[in-house]
C-alpha positions as CSV (number, residue, x, y, z in Angstrom):
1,X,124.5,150.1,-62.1
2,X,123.7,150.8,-58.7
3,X,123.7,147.8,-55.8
4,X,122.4,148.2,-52.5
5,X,123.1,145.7,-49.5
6,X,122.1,146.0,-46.1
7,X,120.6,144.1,-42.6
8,X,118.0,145.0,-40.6
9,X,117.6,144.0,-36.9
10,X,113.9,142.7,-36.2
11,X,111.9,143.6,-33.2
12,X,112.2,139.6,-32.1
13,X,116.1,139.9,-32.5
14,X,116.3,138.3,-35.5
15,X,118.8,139.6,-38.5
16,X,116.9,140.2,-42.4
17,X,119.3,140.5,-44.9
18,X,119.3,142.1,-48.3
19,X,120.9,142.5,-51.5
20,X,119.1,144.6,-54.5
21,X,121.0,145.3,-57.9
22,X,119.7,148.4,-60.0
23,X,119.7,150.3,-63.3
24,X,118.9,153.9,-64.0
25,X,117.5,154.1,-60.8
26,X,114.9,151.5,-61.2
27,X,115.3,147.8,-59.9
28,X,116.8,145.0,-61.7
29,X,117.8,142.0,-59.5
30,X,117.7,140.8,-55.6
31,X,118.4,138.2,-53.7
32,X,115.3,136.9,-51.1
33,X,117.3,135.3,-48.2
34,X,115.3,133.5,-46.7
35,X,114.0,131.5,-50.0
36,X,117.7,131.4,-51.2
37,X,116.5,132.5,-55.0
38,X,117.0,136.1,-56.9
39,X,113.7,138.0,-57.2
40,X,113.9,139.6,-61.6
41,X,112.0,143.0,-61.0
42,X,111.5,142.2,-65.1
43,X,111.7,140.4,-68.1
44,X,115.3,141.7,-68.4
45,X,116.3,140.5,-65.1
46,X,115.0,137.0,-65.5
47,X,117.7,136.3,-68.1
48,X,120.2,137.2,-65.3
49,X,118.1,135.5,-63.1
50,X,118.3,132.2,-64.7
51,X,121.9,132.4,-65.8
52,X,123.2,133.0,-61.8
53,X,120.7,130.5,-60.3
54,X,122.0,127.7,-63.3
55,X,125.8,128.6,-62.4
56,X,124.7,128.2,-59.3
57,X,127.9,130.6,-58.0
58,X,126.4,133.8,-57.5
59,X,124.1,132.6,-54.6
60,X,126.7,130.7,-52.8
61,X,127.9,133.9,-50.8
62,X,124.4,134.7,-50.2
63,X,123.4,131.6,-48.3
């Protein structure tokens, strides 16, 4: 599993967060910020997906 997190600073000063989880090289899961909801790059993922956003635990750090 590879996981990737980072910010980027905006040309109007504003900060974009962002959080992307991976397998084999090849998306599996992020987090959209600004929605507060994990994106599933597949059918896979939405299983994860659905589990985290039900717990509701995983996203609390997030937002």
């Amino acid at each position: 599993a590879q996981r990737l997190s980072g910010c980027d600073l905006l040309s109007d000063g504003s900060v974009r967060g962002s959080y992307r989880n991976g397998y084999d090289w090849r998306d599996f899961i992020s987090f959209d910020l600004e929605s507060g909801r994990f994106v599933a790059a597949d059918s896979a993922a939405e299983i994860t997906r659905r589990r985290w956003e039900q717990e509701g635990t995983m996203a609390e750090g997030w937002t």
